[in-house]
N, C-alpha and C positions, 0 to 999 in steps of 0.2 A: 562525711566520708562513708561509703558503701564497706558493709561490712560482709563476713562470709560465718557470721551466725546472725538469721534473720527470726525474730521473735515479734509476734504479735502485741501491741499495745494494750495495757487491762489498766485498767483504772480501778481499781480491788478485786477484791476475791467473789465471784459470782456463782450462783446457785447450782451444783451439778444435776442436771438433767439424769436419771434412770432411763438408760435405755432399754427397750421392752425386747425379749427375749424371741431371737429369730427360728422361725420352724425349721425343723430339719427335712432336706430333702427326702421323698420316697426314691428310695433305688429305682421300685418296680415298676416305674412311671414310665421306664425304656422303652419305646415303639421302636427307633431305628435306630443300631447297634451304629458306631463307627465305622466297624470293620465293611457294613454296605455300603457306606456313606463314602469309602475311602474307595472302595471297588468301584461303586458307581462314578465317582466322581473323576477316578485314574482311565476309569473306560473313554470316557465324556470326552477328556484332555486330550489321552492319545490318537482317537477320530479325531479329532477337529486337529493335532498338530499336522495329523497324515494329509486330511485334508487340504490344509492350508499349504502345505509341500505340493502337494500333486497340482493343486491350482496354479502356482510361483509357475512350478517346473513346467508344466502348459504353457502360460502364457508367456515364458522364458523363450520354449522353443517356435510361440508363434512369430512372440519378436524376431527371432533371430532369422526365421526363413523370410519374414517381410524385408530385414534390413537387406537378403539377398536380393531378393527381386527389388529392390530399389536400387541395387547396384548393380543388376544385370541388365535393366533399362535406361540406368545413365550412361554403361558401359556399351551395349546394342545402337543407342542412339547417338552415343561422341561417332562410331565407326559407323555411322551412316551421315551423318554430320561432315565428316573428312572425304566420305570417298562421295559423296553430292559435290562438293562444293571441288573437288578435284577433278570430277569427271566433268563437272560443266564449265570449267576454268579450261580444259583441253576442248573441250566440243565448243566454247566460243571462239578460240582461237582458231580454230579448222575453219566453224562457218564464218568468221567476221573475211577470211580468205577467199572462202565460194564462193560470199556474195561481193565483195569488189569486184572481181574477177567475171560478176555472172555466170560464174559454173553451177547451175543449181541443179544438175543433174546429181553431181557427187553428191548433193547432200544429205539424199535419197539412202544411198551406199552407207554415209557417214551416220548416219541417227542407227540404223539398221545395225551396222558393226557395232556400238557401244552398246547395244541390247543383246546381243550375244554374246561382249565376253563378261557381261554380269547378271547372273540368273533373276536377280534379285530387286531388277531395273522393271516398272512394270508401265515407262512410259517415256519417252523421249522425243523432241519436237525440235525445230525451228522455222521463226515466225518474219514474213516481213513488217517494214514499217507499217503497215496499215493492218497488223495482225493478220494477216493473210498465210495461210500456213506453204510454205516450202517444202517441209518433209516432216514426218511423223510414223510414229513406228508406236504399239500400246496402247491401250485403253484414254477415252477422252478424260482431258480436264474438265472440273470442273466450271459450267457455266459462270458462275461469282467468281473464280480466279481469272478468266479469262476477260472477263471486262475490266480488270486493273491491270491489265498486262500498258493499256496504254500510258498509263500513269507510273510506268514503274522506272527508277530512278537509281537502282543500285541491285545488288542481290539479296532475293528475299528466300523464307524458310518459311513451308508450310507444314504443322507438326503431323496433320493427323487428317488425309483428307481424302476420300473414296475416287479411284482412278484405274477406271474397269472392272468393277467389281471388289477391290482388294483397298482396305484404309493401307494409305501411303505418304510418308513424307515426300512432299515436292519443293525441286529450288530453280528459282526462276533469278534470269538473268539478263540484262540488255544486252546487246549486240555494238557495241560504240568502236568507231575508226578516228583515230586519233586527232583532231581539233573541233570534228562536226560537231554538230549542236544535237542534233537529231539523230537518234542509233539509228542502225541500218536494221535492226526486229532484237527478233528475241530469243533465248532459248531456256528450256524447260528441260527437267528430267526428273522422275520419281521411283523413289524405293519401296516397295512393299514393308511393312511394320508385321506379317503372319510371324516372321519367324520368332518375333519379340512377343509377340502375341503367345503364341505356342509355348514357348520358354514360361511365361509367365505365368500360363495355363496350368503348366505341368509342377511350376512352385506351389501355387493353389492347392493344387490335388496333393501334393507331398503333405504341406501343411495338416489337411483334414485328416489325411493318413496318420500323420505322425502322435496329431492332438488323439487319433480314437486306439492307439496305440499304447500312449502316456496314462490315457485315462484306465484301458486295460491293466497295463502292470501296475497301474497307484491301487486300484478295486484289489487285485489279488494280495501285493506288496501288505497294504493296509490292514485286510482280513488277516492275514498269518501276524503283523503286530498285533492287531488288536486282541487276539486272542490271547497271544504270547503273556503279552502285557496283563490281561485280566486274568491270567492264570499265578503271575506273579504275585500281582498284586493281593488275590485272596490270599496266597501262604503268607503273604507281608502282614498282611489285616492281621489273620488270626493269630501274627507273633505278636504286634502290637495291642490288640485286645485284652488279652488275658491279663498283662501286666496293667494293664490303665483300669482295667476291672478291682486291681488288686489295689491300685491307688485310692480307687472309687470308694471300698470298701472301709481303705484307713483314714480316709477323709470324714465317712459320715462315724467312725467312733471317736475322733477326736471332735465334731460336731457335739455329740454325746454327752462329752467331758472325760474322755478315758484319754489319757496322755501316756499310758507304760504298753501299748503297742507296735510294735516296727513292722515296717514293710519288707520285703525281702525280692528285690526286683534285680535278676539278671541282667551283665549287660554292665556297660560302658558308655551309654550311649543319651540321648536327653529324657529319656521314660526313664530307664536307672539315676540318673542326676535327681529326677524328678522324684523317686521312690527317698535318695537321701538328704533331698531337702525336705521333706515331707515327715521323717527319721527327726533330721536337726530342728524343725520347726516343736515337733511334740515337747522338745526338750526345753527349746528358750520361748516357748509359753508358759513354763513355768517357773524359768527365770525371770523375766515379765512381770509375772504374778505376784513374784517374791518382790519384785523393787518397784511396784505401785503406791507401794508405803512412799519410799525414798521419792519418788519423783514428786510427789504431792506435797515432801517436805521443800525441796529442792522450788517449787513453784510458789511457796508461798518467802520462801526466800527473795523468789524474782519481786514482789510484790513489795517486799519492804526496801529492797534498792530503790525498787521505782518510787516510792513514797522519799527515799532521800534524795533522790533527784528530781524529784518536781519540788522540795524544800531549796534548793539551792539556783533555781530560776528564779525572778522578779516578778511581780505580778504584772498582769500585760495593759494596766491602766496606767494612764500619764501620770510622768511625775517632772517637779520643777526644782531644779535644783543650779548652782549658782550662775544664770545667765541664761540656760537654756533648759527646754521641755524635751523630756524622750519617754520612747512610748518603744516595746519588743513585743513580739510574739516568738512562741518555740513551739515547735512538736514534732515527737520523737516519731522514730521509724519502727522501734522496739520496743521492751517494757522498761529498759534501762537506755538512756540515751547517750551519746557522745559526745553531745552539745552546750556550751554555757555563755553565758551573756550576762553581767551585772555590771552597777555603778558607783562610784564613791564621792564622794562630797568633800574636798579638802581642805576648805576654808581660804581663805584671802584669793577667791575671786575662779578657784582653781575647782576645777570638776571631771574625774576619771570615767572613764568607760570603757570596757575591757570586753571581747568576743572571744572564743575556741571553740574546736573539732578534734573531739580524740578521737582518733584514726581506730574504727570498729562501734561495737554497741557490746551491751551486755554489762553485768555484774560489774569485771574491770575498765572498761569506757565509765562507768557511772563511779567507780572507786576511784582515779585518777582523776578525775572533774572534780570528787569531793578535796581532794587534796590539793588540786590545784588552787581553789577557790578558800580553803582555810589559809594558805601560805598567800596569795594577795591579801585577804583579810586582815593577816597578821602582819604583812608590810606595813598596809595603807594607815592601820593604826598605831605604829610604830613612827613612821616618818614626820611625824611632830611638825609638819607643815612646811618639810623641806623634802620632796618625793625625787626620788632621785628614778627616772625611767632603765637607764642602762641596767640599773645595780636589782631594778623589779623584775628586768626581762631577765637576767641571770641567774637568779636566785628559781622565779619557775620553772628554769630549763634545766635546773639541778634537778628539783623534786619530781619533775615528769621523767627525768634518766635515770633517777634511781628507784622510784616506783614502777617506772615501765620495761626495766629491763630491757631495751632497746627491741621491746617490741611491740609496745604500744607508744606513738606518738602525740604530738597535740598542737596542729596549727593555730593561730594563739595572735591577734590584732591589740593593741591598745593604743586610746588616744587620750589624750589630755587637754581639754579646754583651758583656756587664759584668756577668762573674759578683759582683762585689762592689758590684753597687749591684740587681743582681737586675732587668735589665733592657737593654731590646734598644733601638737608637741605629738608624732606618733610613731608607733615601733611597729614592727611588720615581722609572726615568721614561719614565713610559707602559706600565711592564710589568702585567701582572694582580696582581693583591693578593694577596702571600702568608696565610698563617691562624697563628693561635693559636690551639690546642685544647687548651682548658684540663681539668689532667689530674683533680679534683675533680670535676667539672662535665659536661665535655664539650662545653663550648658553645665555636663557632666565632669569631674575634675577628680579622677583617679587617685586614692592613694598611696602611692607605692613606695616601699621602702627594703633593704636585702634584710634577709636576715632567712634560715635556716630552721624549718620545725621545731619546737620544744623537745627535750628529751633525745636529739639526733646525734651531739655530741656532749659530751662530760662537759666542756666548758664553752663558749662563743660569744663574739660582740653584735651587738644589733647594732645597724642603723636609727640612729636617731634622724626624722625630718619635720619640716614645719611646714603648715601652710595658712595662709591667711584667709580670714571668713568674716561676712558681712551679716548685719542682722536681716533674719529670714531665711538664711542658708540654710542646706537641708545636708545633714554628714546619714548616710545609710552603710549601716554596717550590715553583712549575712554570711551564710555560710555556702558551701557550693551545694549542699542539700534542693537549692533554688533553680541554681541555673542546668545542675543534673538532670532535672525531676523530670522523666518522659511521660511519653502519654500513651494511649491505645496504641497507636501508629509505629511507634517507634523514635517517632520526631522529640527534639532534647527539646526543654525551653530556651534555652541558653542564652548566651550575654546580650546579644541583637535587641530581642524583645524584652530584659530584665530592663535596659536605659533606656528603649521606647518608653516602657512603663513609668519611669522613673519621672520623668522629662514630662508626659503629660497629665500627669496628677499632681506635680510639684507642689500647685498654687492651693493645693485643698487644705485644712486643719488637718496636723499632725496625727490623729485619730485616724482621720475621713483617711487620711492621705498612706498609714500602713492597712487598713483594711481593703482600702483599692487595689492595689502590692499585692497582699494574700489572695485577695480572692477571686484575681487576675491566674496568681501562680495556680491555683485550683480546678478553676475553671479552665485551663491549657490540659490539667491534669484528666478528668471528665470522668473520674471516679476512680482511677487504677492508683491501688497503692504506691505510699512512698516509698522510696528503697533508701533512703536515705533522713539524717535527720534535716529539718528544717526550721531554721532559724532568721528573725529577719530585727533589726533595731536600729529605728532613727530617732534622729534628735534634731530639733533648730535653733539655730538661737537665736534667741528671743530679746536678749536685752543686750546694752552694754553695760555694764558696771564702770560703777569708780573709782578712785581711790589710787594709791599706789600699786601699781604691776609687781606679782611676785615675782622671787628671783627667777633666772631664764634656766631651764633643763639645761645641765649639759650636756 
């Protein structure tokens, strides 16, 4: 379990290094004061902020006269659009009448009249069937429109096309009398684009106006900041100078070794903060000094816990004991760990093996382990070859609630082998579920059972559960130290690839088969410390026994 005092692993007491005495800086070494540093640098800022304003605001107001003139030219051209397509809707209806009628004199009259009451018309025609022109009034069409006039099939829209002189939108239109196949010609009419032109022109010229206008008051605007600014700015420097000079000063005497000097820095502000931590610092370096004794005693304290708790681990070589082989590894995150794992041998066929997590590290994680493991100890050689599991789980969850003061807890597995009933008797509480990996098979087989952390409440019942096991099964007890354990990345190991692992090394020798385990979990790890402790112990079993079956837990 992740604890919130993290201590470094030592394996005894190691040689202290002397470290060699650092120079002290020269004051007079100063070429460039802050206070330029700050001037120059506030100068620097506020041109480029000015700058970068007058740029925006330019190219703000270029946007915004371009977004007009794109609206004065959809808006110029809808209203040449309406009054084309309206005026040649009345002028085909006039001519489709002249010419049934063969009046083509009027028509003369009629192209004539619609060019004077619109100033802005810079061409008007009507054409017979054989494009032969009838009447016309305005500068010529264009040759390339005038050869599709015969192909033409409905009303069309010319955007932009010279007609006398002047770029003109032209719209051109059949002449058809109601069932013929064949129109009777055609008619044309064209608007002049000048006055959209000219409009447009005169946005242009605004624009350039406006931008050397922006540019002028940002030049002027900018000069009167910048000076402003770097006039402030020096009176700012030389308030902040003097005091940071004074800091300078109490820093290289406390460099020195002179700790009975104060600073005396005006002010409220983080250079005064800075002057009274500077004050508070002279003082608990020599608090510091005073308790280097103490801490050194305090560290070689850490040193003998940790020597008690690596006494109360197993050694990590196999051991064979009634029916089955097991084999553990541990290692601690700290110099005192929260971790334990042992075994017991109860005779008539019957063999214990017990895992916990006390929730932290440190001194009391490794105090509450040790107590925990004396008070097993002292069951398992008490119960005279009649182990009662309930009365073991209770009895622990006394001594971890009265040692821990409900504040240190201890997730806490046991299981009991019964080589002659060919099955495992196990208590659960709050630890992660050890496995069976069945050795036919290979398939993963959870143990789980209720029961509530040691030490959680004064008194509680564990589940008792069983399960049956074949020879070469593999039972793997651990702690979440495993499946916690991250890496560089950030990525957990966690349970996915804990039963990948589990499932494809099953069939290796119990050795081969935890050190594949570990060095799997390590190699996920890729150098980054644990944060946690890590604990890992399997067993198989290996034989059946014979004889009569002890009595059944109840």
């Amino acid at each position: 379990m992740a604890s919130d005092m993290r201590l470094a692993r030592i394996s005894g007491p190691a040689p202290r290094a002397v470290p060699k005495p650092l120079a002290v800086p020269d004051l007079r070494r100063l070429r460039v004061s802050i206070r330029s540093k700050l001037i120059l640098l506030s100068t620097l800022l506020l041109a480029a902020a000015i700058s970068l304003f007058g740029a925006v605001n330019a190219h703000q107001a270029r946007l915004n006269i371009d977004r007009y003139s794109d609206r004065l030219r959809r808006t110029i051209t809808e209203g040449l659009h309406q009054a084309g397509r309206a005026q040649l809707a009345l002028l085909g209806s006039a001519a489709r009448i002249a010419i049934v009628q063969s009046d083509y004199g009027s028509l003369t009259t009629m192209v004539a009249d619609v060019q004077r009451q619109d100033q802005r018309i810079t061409h008007v025609s009507i054409r017979g069937p054989d494009q032969r022109v009838l009447a016309e009034v305005g500068g010529r069409l264009p040759s390339a429109l005038l050869a599709t006039l015969r192909e033409l099939k409905g009303l069309t829209t010319h955007a932009a096309l010279p007609v006398g002189g002047q770029r003109s939108m032209v719209f051109v239109t059949p002449i058809t009398y109601k069932d013929r196949a064949e129109p009777l010609g055609s008619a044309a009419i064209a608007f002049t684009l000048s006055s959209l032109e000219a409009e447009l022109a005169k946005a242009e010229a605004t624009k350039s106006q406006v931008s050397a206008e922006n540019l002028r008051n940002i030049i002027l605007v900018g000069l009167v900041a910048v000076l402003a600014g770097t006039l402030l700015t020096i009176i700012q420097g030389m308030r902040m100078s003097r005091p940071i000079r004074a800091l300078a000063t109490q820093a290289k005497h406390i460099a020195d070794g002179d700790f009975s000097g104060r600073v005396q820095i005006p002010g409220h502000d983080e250079i005064g903060q800075l002057g009274d931590m500077l004050n508070h610092m002279s003082g608990q370096i020599v608090t510091l000094m005073q308790g280097a004794q103490e801490k050194a005693a305090l560290e070689r304290e850490f040193e003998i816990a940790n020597s008690i708790q690596n006494s109360l681990i197993p050694q990590s070589d196999a051991v064979a004991l009634g029916g089955i082989e097991l084999t553990g590894f541990f290692r601690s995150a700290s110099q005192c760990g929260g971790d334990w794992w042992g075994y017991y041998e109860l005779g008539r066929q019957q063999s214990l093996l017990v895992i916990g997590d006390v929730t932290g590290h440190g001194v009391p994680a490794a105090m509450i382990t040790a107590l925990v493991k004396g008070a097993a100890s002292t069951m398992v050689s008490v119960a005279d070859g009649r182990f009662d599991m309930q009365a073991f789980m209770q009895r622990l969850n006394a001594v971890v609630y009265e040692a821990g003061g409900r504040q240190f807890f201890m997730t806490f597995f046991t299981a009991l082998y019964d080589g002659a009933r060919h099955e495992i008797a196990y208590a659960n509480a709050g630890h992660t579920s050890p496995y069976v990996v069945a050795a036919q098979t290979g398939e993963l087989t959870p143990l789980m059972a209720r029961g509530t952390w040691l030490g959680y409440y004064p008194t509680q019942e564990f589940e008792i559960q069983r399960a049956k096991v074949q020879r070469g099964d593999l039972l793997v007890c651990y702690t979440d130290g495993i499946v916690e354990l991250e890496n560089g990345k950030g990525a957990v190991y966690g349970d996915s690839r804990f039963r990948r692992t589990l499932k494809k090394h099953a069939r290796l020798p119990l050795s081969a088969f935890k050190e594949q385990i570990v060095g799997d979990v390590y190699a996920f790890a890729d150098g980054v410390p644990q944060q946690d402790d890590i604990t890992l112990v399997v067993a198989r079993i290996s034989a059946w026994c014979r004889g009569p079956p002890a009595a059944r837990q109840p």
